[in-house]
C-alpha positions as CSV (number, residue, x, y, z in Angstrom):
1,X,-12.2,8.0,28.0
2,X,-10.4,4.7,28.8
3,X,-13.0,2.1,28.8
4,X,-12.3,-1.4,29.6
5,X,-11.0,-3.3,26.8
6,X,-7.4,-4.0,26.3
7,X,-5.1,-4.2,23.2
8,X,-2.2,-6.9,24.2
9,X,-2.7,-6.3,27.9
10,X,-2.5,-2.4,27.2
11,X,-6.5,-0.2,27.8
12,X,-7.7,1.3,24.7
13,X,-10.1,3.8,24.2
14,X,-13.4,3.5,21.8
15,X,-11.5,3.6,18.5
16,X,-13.6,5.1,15.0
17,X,-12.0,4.4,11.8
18,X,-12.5,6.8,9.1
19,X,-11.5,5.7,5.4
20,X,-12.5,5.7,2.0
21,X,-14.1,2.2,2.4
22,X,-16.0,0.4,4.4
23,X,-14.3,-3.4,5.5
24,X,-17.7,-5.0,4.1
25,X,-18.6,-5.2,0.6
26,X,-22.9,-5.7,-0.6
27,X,-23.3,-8.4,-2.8
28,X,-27.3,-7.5,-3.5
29,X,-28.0,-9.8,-1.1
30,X,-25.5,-9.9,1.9
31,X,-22.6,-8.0,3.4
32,X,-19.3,-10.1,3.8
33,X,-16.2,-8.7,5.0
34,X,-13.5,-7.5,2.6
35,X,-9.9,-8.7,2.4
36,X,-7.0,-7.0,3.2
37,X,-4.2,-6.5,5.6
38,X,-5.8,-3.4,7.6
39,X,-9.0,-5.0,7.8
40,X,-7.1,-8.2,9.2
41,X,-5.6,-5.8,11.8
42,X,-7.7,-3.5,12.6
43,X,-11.0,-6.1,13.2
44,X,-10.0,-7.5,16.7
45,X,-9.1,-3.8,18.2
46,X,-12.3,-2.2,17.3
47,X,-14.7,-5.7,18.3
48,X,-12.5,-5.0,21.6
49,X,-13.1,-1.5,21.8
50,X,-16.4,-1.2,20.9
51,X,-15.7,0.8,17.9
52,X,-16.6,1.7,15.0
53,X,-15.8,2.2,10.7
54,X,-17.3,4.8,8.2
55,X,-16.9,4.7,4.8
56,X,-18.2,4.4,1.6
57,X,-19.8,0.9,0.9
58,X,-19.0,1.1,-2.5
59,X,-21.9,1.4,-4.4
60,X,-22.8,4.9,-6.2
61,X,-26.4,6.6,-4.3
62,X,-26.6,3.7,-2.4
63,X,-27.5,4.7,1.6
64,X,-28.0,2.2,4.0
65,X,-28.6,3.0,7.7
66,X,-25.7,2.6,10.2
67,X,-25.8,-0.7,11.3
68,X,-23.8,-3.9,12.8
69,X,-21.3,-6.1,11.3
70,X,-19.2,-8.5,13.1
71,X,-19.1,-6.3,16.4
72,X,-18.2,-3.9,14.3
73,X,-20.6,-0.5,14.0
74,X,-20.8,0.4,10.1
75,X,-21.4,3.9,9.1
76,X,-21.9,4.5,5.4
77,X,-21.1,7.6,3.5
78,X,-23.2,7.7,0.8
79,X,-21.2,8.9,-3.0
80,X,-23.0,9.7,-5.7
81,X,-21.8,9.0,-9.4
82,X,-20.9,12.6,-9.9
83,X,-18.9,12.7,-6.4
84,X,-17.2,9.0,-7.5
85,X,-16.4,10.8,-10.7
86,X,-15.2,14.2,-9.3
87,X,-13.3,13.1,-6.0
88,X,-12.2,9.8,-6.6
89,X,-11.3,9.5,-10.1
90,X,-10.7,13.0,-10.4
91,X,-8.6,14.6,-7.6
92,X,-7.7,11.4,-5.6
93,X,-6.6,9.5,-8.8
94,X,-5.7,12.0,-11.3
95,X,-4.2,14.6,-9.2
96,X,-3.1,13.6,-5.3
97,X,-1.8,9.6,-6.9
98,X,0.4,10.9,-9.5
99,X,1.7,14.0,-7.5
100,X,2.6,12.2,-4.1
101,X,4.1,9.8,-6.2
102,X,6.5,12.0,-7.6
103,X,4.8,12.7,-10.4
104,X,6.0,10.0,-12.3
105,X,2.5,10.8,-14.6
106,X,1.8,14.8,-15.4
107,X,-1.0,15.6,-12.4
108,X,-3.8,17.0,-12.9
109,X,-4.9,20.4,-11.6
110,X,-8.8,20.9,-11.7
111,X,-10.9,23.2,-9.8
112,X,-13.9,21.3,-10.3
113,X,-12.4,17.9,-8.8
114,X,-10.8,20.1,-6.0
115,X,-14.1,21.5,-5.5
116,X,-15.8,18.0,-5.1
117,X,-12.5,16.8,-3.1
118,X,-13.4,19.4,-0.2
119,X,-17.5,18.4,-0.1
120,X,-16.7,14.6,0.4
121,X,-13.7,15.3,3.1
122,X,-16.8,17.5,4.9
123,X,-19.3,15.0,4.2
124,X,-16.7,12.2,6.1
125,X,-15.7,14.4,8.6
126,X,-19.7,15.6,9.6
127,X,-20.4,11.7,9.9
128,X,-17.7,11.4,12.0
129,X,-18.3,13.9,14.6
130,X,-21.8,12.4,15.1
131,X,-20.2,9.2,15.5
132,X,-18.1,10.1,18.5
133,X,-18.1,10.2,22.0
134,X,-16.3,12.4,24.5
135,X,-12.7,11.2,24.6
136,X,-12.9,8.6,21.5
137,X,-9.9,8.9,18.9
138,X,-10.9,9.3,15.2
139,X,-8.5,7.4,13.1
140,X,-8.8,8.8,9.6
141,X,-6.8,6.8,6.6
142,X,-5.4,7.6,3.8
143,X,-4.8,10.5,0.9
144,X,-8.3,10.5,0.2
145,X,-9.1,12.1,3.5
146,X,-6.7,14.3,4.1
147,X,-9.3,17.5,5.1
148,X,-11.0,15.5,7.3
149,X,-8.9,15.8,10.4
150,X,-9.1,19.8,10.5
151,X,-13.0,19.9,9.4
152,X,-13.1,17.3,12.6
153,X,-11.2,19.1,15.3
154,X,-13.4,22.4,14.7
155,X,-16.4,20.4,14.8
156,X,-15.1,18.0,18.0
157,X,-12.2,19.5,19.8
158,X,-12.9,17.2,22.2
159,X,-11.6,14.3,20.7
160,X,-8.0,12.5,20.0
161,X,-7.7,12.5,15.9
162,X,-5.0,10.3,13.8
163,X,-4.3,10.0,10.5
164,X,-2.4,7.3,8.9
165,X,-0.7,8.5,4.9
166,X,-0.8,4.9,3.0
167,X,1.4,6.0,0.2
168,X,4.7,9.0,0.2
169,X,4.2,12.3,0.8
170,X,6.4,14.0,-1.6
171,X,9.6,16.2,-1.5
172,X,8.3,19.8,-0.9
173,X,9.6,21.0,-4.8
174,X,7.2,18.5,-5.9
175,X,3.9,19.1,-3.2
176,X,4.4,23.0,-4.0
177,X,3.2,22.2,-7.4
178,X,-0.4,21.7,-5.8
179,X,-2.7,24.6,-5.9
180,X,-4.4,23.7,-2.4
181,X,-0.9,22.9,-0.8
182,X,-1.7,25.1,2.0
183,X,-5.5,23.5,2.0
184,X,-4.4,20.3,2.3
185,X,-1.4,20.9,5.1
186,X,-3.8,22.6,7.5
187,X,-6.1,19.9,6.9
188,X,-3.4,17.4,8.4
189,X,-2.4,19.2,11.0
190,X,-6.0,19.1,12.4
191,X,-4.7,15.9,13.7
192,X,-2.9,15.0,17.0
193,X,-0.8,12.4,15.5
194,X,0.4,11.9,11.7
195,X,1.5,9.0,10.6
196,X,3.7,7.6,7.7
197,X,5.2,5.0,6.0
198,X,8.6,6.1,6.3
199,X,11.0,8.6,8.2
200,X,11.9,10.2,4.4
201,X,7.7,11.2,4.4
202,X,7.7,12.7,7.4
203,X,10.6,14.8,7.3
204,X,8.9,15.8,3.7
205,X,6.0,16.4,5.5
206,X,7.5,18.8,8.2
207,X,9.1,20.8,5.8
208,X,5.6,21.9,3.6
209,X,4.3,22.3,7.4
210,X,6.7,24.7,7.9
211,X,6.4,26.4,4.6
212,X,3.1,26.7,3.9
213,X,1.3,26.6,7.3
214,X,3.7,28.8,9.0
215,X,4.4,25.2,11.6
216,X,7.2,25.4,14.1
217,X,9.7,22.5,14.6
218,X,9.5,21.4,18.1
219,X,12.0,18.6,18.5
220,X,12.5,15.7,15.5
221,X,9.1,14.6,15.4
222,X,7.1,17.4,16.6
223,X,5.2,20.2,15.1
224,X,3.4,23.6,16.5
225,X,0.2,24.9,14.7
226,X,-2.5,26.9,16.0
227,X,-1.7,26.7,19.4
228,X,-1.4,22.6,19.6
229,X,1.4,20.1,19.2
230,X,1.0,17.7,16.7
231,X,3.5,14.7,16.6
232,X,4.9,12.8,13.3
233,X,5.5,9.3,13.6
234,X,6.9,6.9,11.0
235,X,5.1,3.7,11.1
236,X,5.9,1.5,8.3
237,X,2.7,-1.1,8.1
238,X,3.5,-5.1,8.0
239,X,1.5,-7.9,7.3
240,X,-0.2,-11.1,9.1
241,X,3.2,-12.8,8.8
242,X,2.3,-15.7,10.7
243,X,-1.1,-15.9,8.1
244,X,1.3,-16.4,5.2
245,X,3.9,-18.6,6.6
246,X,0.9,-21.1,7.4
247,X,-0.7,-20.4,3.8
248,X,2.5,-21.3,2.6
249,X,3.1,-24.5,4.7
250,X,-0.2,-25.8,3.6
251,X,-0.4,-29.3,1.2
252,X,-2.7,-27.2,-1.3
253,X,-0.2,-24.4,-1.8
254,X,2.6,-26.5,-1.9
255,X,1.2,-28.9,-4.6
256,X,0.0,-25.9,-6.4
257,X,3.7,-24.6,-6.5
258,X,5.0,-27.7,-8.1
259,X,2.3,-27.5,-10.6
260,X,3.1,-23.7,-11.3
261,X,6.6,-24.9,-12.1
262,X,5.6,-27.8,-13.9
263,X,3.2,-25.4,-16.2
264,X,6.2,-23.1,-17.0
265,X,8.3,-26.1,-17.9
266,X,10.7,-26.7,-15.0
267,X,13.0,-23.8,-15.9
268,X,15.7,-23.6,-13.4
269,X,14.5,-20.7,-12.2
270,X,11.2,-18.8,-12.1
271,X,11.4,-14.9,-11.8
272,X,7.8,-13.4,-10.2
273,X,7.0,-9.9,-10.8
274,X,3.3,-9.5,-8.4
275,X,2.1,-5.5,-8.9
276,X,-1.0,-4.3,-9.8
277,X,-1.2,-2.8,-13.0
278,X,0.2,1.4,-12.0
279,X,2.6,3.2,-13.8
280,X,3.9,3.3,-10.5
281,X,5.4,0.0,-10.2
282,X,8.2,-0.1,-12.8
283,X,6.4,-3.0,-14.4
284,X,8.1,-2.2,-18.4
285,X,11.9,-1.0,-17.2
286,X,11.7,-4.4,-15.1
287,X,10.9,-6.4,-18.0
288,X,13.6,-4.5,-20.1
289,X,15.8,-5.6,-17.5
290,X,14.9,-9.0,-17.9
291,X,15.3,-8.6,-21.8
292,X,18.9,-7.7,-21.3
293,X,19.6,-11.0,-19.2
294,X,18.2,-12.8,-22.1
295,X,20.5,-11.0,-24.2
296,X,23.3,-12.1,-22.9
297,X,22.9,-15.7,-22.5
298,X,23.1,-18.0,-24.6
299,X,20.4,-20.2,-26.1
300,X,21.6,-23.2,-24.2
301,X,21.4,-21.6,-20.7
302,X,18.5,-19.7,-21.3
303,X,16.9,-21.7,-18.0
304,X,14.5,-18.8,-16.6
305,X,10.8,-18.1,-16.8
306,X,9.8,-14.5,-16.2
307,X,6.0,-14.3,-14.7
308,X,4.5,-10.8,-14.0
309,X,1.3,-10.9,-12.9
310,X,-0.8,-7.6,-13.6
311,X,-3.8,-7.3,-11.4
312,X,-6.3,-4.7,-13.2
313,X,-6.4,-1.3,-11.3
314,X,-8.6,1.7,-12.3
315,X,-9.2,0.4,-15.9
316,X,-11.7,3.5,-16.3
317,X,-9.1,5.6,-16.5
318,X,-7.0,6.7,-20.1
319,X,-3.6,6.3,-18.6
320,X,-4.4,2.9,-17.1
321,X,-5.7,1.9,-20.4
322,X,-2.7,2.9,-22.1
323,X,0.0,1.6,-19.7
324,X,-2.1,-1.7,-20.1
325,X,-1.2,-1.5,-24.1
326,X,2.1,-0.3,-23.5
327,X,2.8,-3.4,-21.6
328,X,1.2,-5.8,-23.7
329,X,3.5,-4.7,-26.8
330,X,6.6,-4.9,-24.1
331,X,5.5,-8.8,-23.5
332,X,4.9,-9.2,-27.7
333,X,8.4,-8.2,-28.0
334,X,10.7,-9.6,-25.9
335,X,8.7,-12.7,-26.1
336,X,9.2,-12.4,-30.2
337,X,12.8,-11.9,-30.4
338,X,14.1,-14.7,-27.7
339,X,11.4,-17.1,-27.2
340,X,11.7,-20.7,-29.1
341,X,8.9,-23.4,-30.2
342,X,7.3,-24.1,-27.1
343,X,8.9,-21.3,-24.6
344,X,8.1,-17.6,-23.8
345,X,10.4,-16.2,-21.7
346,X,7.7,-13.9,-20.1
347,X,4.4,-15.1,-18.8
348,X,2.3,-12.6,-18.8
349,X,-1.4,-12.7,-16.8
350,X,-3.7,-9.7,-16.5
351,X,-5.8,-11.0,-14.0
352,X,-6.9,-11.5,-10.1
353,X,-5.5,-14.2,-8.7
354,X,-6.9,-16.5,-5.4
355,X,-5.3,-15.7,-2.5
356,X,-3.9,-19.3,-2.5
357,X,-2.5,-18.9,-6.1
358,X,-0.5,-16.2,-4.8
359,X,1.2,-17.5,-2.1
360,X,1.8,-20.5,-4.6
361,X,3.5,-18.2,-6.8
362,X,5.9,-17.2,-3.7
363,X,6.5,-20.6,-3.1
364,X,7.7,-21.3,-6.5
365,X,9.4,-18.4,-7.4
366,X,13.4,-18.6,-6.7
367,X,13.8,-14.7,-7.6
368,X,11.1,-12.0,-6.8
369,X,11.3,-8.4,-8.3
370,X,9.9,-5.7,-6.9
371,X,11.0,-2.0,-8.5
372,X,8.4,0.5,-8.3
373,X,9.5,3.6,-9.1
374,X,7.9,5.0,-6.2
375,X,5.7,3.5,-3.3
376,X,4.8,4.0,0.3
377,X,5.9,0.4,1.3
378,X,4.9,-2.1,-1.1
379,X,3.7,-4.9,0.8
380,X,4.4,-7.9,-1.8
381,X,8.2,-7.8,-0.3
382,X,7.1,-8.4,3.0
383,X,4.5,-11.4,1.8
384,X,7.5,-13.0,-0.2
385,X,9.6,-13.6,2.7
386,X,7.1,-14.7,4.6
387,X,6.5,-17.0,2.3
388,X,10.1,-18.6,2.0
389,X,9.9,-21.4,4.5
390,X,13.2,-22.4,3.6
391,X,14.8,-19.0,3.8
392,X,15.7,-19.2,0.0
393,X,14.8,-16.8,-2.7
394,X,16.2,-13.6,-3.9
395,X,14.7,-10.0,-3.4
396,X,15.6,-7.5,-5.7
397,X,13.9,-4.7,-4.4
398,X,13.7,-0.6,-5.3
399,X,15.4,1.8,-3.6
400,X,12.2,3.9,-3.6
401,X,10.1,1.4,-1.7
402,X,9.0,2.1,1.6
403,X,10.0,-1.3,2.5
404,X,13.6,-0.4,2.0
405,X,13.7,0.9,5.1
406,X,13.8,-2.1,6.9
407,X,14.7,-4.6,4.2
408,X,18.2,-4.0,4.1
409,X,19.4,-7.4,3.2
410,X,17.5,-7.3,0.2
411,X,19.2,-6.5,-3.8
412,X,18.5,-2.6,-3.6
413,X,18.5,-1.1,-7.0
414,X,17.4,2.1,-8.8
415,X,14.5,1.2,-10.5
416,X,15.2,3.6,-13.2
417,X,18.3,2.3,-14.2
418,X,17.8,-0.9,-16.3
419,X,21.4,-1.9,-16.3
420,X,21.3,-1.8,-12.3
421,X,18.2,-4.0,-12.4
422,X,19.4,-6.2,-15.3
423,X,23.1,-6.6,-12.6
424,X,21.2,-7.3,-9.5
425,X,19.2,-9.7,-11.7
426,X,22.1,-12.0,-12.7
427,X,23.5,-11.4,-9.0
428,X,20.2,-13.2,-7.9
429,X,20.0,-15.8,-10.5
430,X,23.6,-16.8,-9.8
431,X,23.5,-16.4,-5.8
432,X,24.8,-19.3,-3.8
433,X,22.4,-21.0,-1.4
434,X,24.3,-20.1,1.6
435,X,23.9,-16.3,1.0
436,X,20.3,-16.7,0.0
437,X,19.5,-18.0,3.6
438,X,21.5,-15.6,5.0
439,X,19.8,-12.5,3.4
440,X,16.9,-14.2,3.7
441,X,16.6,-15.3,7.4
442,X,17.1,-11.4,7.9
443,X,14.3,-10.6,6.2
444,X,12.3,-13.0,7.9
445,X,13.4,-11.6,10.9
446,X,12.4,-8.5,10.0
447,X,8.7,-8.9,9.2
448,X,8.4,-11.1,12.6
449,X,9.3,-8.6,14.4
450,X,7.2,-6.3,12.9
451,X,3.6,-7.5,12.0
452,X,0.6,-5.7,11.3
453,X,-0.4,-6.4,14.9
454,X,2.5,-4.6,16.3
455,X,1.8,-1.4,13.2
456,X,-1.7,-1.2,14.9
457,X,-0.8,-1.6,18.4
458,X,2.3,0.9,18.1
459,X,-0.1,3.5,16.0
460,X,-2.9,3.3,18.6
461,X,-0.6,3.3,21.7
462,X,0.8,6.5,20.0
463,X,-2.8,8.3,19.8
464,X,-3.7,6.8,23.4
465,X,-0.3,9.2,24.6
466,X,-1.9,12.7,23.5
C-alpha cells in the first residue's frame, strides 16, 4: 500500500521498525530520544510515513502501553530479567557476537539461551504482526532478531519483510559450528530482502543458504526458498556526514581541540585509538604496535601521544572484565618502560565521552587507528574523515573492517600482524601533507557520497521493489 508520503521525492509505504531497542530511553520520569546514527536516519522516514518502532525500552518487566513519541508510534516488548539474562547476554552476546565475529572468543553453545533466543524472536515477531497493516514492510534489525522475519511471514504473508545484519555474517566453516545453523538461515530467509554490511557477508550468507536450507542461487544476488525469491543486497551504512563536518567547524570543538593538545603536551603528533571496549577491536595488538614505534626512536624524537579511548561495553560479562584487565596491564607497561618525568606515551580513558569531546578528539588527532580484528563496518572511520576539514590526518585502517570496502585510500593493514601495524604507523607519522590531502579528500568524497540518508533511502527503495 503506497500511501502518500514521500522519501526524497520517491512514495513510501507505512514503514515498521523492528529492533532490539526502542529510539527512546525512560528516565523515571520522561522519554527522550536516544542517540545514534540509525535513529538520526531512520526518524524523518517513519514521521513521513506514518510508521512505527518496537522494541524493548530497556528496562527489565517494565510494560508500558504503545504509545506516541515524536510522530513516531512506540511499541514496547516487554523482557524480563530472566529473558535479558538468557537471550541477550546469553545467546546474543555469548554465542551469535563471538561466532559471527569469527570467533575471535570461544562461543558459547547453550540450549537454555537458545531456548530463550527462540521465545523473544516469537515474542517480537507476534508484536509485529499486530502492528501491521495490509501492504506495510516490516524492517527487522540486527543479529538479535534474526527468527523474526520467518515467525513473521507465517503469521503475515501479506506483508513486505527486511532485515538489515549490523555486524558480518561469517565464513560458512565458521557459522556450521552453530547448532541452530539451519534455525537461524530459515529464519532469514523469511524475509524479502537481506541486507548486509558488505559484499564478503552476503556471498557468506548465500553459501549457508544453500547448504543448510537447501536455497537455489538465482542470479548474484538472488536466492530461492520455499517457493519465494529473496534478494541479498550489500548496503554498507554511513553516517550524518554533514552533522559532523558542522560539529567539527564549530568554535567549541575547535577550542576544545587545542586544549586536548595542549593537555597531552603539544606532542607533534597525537595518535587516537576511539573503540569501545570488545575483544573485537584489536585494542592490545594496536598498542603493541605503537610500543614498537617507541622502540625504535630515540628519546629525542619521541614527539607522539597515543590516546585510546575505551568506552565501557557489557561490563557484566567475564570476558569483558578480563579484556578490561588485560588492557590496563598493556597501558602499565608500555607506559613503564618508555615514558619519562612528566610524559606517558599512552593516555588511556575508560570512559563515555560528550559527543562534542569526540569530535574534538578528531580534530586534534593527526593519525587515527582503527584495527579491529573483525567488524561489520566500523563507523569511527567514517566520523574521522568527516571530521578533517582540512583534509589532513592519517587512517590506518583494518583490512577486516567493513569500511574497507569503500575506504580504499586509507593505510589497510592486517590487524593481526603487529609489524604491519607498527609500518603503516611510521608511514602515517612520517606522511607528507600533500599525500595526506590527497588520501584524504578521497575519503571525504567517499562518505559524501554515501550518507546515512542515502543507506536508508537505497534500503527502503530496495524493499518498496518486491
Amino acid at each position: 500500500m503506497v500511501i502518500g508520503s514521500t522519501l526524497g521525492g520517491v512514495p513510501i509505504q507505512r514503514i515498521v521498525v523492528v529492533a532490539n531497542r526502542l529510539p527512546v530511553a525512560w528516565d523515571g520520569e520522561t522519554w527522550t530520544i536516544s542517540p545514534g546514527g540509525l535513529v538520526r536516519a531512520l526518524r524523518p522516514v517513519l514521521q513521513e510515513a506514518d510508521g512505527a518502532w518496537i522494541g524493548w525500552p530497556g528496562i527489565p518487566d517494565f510494560a508500558p502501553h504503545p504509545f506516541e513519541y515524536d510522530g513516531i508510534e512506540q511499541r514496547p516488548v516487554p523482557l524480563s530479567e530472566a529473558e535479558i539474562d538468557g537471550f541477550y547476554y546469553g545467546f546474543c552476546n555469548g554465542t551469535l557476537w563471538p561466532l559471527y565475529h569469527d570467533a575471535i572468543v570461544a562461543p558459547e553453545f547453550h540450549r537454555h539461551t537458545w531456548r530463550s533466543y527462540v521465545a523473544v524472536n516469537r515474542r517480537y515477531a507476534d508484536q509485529t504482526a499486530v502492528a501491521m497493516r495490509p501492504g506495510d514492510i516490516a524492517w527487522v534489525q540486527d543479529y538479535q532478531l534474526q527468527l523474526v522475519p520467518g515467525i513473521l511471514r507465517e503469521l503475515r504473508p501479506d506483508i513486505t519483510i527486511g532485515f538489515y545484519l549490523h555486524i558480518p555474517f561469517p565464513p560458512i566453516e565458521v557459522f556450521a559450528r552453530l547448532p541452530w545453523r539451519r534455525q537461524i538461515v530459515e529464519g532469514l530467509l523469511g524475509a524479502d530482502v537481506l541486507a548486509f554490511q558488505t559484499r564478503s557477508s552476503a556471498d557468506n550468507f548465500a553459501r549457508a543458504a544453500r547448504r543448510f536450507a537447501g536455497a537455489t542461487s538465482i542470479g548474484r544476488r538472488d536466492l530461492r526458498w520455499s517457493g519465494r525469491a529473496i534478494h541479498l543486497q550489500p548496503a554498507p551504512i554511513a553516517i550524518d556526514t554533514t552533522e559532523f563536518e558542522a560539529m567539527a567547524a564549530s568554535p567549541e570543538v575547535q577550542e576544545r581541540a587545542k586544549e586536548l593538545r595542549s593537555e597531552l603536551g603539544d606532542p607533534e603528533h597525537v595518535i587516537l585509538g576511539m573503540d569501545r571496549l570488545d575483544y573485537t577491536k584489536g585494542i592490545d595488538l594496536r598498542m603493541k604496535a605503537f610500543a614498537d614505534v617507541l622502540e625504535d626512536a630515540p628519546p629525542e624524537e619521541r614527539k607522539h601521544a597515543y590516546v585510546q579511548v575505551a568506552v565501557p561495553s557489557r561490563e557484566q560479562v567475564p570476558a569483558y572484565q578480563q579484556l578490561r584487565i588485560e588492557i590496563e596491564q598493556l597501558v602499565g607497561r608500555v607506559n613503564g618502560q618508555h615514558g619519562e618525568a612528566g610524559w606517558s606515551p599512552i593516555s588511556y580513558l575508560y570512559r563515555t565521552l560528550p559527543f562534542l569531546d569526540v569530535v574534538a578528539y578528531y580534530v586534534a588527532a593527526d593519525v587515527i587507528l582503527v584495527t579491529p580484528l573483525r567488524d561489520g563496518m566500523n563507523l569511527v572511520a567514517k566520523e574521522y574523515a568527516a571530521c578533517r576539514l582540512d583534509d589532513d590526518g592519517v587512517l590506518v585502517l583494518s583490512e577486516f573492517a567493513g569500511a574497507a570496502e569503500q575506504l580504499k585510500s586509507a593505510l589497510i593493514v592486517n590487524p593481526y600482524d603487529v609489524d604491519d601495524v607498527a609500518r603503516a604507523l611510521r608511514t602515517a607519522l612520517a606522511m607528507p601533507l600533500s599525500e595526506q590531502r590527497s588520501r584524504m579528500r578521497k575519503l571525504r568524497k567517499s562518505i559524501r557520497e554515501a550518507d546515512v540518508f542515502a543507506w536508508a533511502r537505497s534500503c527502503l527503495e530496495t524493499l518498496e521493489e518486491r
